[in-house]
N, C-alpha and C positions, 0 to 999 in steps of 0.2 A: 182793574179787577175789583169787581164787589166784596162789598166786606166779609161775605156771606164764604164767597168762593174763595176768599183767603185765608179764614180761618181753615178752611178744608184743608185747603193744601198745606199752610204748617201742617196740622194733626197729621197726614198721612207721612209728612217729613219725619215727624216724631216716631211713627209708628214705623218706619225703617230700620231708624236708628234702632228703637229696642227690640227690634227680630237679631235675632243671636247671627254672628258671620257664616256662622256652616249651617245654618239656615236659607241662606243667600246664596252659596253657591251650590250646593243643590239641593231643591226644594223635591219631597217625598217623601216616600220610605225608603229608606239608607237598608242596605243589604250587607251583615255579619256573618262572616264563614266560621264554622265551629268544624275545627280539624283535629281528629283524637287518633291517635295511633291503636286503640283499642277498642273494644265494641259498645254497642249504644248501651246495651246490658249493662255493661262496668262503669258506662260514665255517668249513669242511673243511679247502679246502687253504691255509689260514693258520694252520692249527692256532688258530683262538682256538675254538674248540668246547672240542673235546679239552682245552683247556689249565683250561678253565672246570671240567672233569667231573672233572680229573684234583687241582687243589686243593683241590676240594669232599669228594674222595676223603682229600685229606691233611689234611683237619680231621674227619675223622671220618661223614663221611654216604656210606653206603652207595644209589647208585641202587637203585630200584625198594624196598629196604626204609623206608629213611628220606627219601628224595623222589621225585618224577617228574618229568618235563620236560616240559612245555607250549610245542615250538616253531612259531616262527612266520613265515619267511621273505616276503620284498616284494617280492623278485627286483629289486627297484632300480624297482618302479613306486610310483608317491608316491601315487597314486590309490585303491588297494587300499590305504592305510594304517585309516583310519578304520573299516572291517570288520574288520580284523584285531585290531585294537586292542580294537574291543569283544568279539569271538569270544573276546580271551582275560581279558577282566573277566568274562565273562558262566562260564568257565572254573573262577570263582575259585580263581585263584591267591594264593597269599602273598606272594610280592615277586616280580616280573618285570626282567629284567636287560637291556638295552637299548641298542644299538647306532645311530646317527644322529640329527643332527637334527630331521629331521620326522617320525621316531616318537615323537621327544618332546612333538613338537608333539600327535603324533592323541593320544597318552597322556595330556597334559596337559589334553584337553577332553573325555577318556572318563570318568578316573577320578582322581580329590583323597584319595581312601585310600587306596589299593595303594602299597606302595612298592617305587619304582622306580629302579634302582643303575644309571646312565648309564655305558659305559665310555671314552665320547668325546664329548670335547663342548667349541670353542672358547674357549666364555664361557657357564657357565653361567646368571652373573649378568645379564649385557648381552641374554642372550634370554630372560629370565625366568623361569626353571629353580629357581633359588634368588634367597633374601634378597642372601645371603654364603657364601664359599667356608667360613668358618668353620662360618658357623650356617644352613643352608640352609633353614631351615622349614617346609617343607612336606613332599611324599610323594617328591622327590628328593634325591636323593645319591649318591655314586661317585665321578669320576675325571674331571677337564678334561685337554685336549690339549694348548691355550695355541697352536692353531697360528696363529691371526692374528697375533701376534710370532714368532713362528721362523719364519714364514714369508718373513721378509722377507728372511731370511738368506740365501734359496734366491737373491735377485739377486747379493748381493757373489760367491756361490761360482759362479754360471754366470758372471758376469763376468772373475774368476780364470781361468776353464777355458778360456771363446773367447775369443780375441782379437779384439781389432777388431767383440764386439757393441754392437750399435746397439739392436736390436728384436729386443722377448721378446712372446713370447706367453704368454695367462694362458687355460689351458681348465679353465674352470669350470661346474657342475652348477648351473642357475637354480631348481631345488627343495629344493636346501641353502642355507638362507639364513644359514648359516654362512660360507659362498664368497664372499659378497660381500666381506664385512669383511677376508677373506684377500684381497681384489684391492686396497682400498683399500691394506690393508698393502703391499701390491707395488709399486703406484703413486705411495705417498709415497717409499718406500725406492729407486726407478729415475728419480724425480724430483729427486734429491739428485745423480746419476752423470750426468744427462742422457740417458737411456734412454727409448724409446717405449718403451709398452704395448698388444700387443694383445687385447683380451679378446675372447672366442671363448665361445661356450654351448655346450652338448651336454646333454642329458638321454639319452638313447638311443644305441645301438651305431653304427645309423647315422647319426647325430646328430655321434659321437665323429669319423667315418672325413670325411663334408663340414667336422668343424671344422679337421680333418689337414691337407687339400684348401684349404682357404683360409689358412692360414698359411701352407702352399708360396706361394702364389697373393700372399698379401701379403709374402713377403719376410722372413720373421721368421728372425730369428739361431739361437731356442732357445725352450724351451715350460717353462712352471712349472705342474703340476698339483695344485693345493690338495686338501689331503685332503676325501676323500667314500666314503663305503660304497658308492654303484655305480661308482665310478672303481676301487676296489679291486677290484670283481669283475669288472670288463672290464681288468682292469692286461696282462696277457699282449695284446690285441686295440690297448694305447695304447702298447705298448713296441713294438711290432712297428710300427705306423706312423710312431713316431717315427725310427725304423731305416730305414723304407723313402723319409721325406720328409729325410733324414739329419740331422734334427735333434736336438741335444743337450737332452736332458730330466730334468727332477728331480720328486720327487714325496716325499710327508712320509713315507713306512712303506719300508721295508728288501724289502720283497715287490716294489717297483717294480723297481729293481735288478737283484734276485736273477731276474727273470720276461725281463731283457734290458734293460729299461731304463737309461741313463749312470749316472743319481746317485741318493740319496737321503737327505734330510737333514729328520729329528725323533726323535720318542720311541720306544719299543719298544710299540705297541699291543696288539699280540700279549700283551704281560704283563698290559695291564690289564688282560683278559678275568680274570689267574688273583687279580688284587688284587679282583677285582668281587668275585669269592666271598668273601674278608670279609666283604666288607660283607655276602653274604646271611648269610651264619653270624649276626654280628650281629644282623639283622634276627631272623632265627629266633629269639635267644633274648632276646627283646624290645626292643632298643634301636629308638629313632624315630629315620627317616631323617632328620627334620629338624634332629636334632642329633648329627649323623655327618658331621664336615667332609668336604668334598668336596676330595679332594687333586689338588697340580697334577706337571707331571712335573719331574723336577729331571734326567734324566742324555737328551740328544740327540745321536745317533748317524750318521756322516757314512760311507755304504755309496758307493764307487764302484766300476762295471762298467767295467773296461781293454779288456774286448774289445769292448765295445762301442763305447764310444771307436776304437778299431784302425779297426771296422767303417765308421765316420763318417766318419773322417780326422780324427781330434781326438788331437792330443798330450798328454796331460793333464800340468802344470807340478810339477814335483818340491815345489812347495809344500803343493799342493795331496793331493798322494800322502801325504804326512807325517801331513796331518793328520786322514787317512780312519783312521777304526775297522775299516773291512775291505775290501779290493780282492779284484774279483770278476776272475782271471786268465781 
């Protein structure tokens, strides 16, 4: 071989070696499913879209050259999961990123390959998502909420803020079976204070507005709304009834709050969207989701709205004011 032609060929040697391995086994645009149990509307104005586009951006993948987006919205019907679900195996995508419980669910009975980066999810383990938060095993991995424990908090802080409650209402979504284990938490944690529990169903808007209607009707002091992806995209339609039945309300995501609602007390959801993108990055350049611990949240975040309080007739206690992360004037 000439000298000429052998330097070539080391250099092109070299230049194998530094193309990254999930470069190597499949060369293209890599195709990401975004799977939300609620509507493009909500996943817009939360910014967790954006935020998802925007960290994918700051690791280096350029849309349309280096992926595309395969989304897929539910609008909050549980029903329409399992078509969509396959529409986007059938799509094949390389990892899908995925928002609620019962798209984990349709996802967990579509497809056992695809891996799929969850950015919220109570217990991963407890609804059989994974082995372990460590070592998940299978085709999931991403980010728990942990809200069946912090949610419990949401009684000592409504109790801080009204005086003299007696009776809480718990409106929960009966197609999140995440929700439940969020009520048991409620009701061991009000069973401790001597506090009734009302729980209350809604799956639907109008569903949301007769559960409003019957807590007026039952007398309830104040309302805990456990986190859910179609609670979040009716959040402005729940803040505004709870305003009009002038009951003081909490809810797990900082959007409650901000949208009118009293209080809010969890994690910053909103971020996990842009920690989800790791884990695709990851995934892209080979690593298995099942040994991609799935992390839990470490920093919870206590948002209250004073005008709306104002608006109630609710004094909120200089205790309580100290100890919020942000007052919404």
């Amino acid at each position: 071989m000439k000298r000429r032609e052998l330097l070539v060929a080391v250099g092109l040697g070299a230049l194998a070696e530094a193309v990254p391995s999930w470069a190597q086994q499949k060369a293209g645009t890599r195709r990401i499913g975004f799977f939300y149990l609620g509507s493009r509307e909500s996943a817009l104005q939360t910014g967790r879209y954006q935020l998802f586009l925007q960290r994918m951006r700051d690791l280096g993948y350029v849309e349309g050259k280096h992926f595309v987006i395969e989304a897929r919205y539910a609008d909050g019907k549980t029903e329409s999961l399992p078509d969509l679900a396959a529409e986007l195996v059938r799509s094949k995508v390389d990892v899908i990123v995925a928002t609620g419980t019962p798209l984990y669910q349709a996802l967990q009975k579509t497809t056992k390959t695809i891996p799929i980066v969850i950015t919220t999810s109570p217990d991963p383990v407890r609804d059989g998502f994974a082995a372990s938060l460590a070592r998940p095993g299978g085709n999931f991995t991403g980010l728990s909420s942990n809200n069946a424990d912090a949610i419990a908090k949401h009684v000592e802080l409504l109790m801080t803020a009204v005086p003299g409650l007696s009776r809480i209402a718990v409106l929960r979504n009966p197609d999140n079976v995440g929700s439940f284990p969020q009520l048991k938490s409620i009701q061991a944690a009000a069973q401790k204070t001597g506090l009734q529990v009302l729980p209350v169903v809604a799956r639907t808007p109008a569903g949301i507005e007769l559960g409003f209607s019957t807590m007026a009707k039952e007398r309830a002091g104040a309302v805990i709304i456990p986190g859910d992806t179609f609670f979040l995209q009716q959040v402005r339609q729940i803040a505004e009834l709870a305003l009009k039945h002038r009951l003081p309300s909490t809810y797990v995501t900082r959007e409650y709050a901000e949208a009118g609602g009293f209080m809010s007390y969890g994690q910053n959801i909103t971020e996990n969207f842009g920690r989800a993108a790791t884990y695709v990055d990851k995934i892209l350049k080979g690593a298995k989701p099942g040994e991609l611990p799935i992390e839990q949240p470490t920093i919870f975040e206590l948002v209250i709205n004073r005008k709306t309080a104002r608006a109630i007739g609710l004094t909120i206690p200089q205790e309580l004011l100290l100890r919020a992360d942000k007052v919404i004037e």
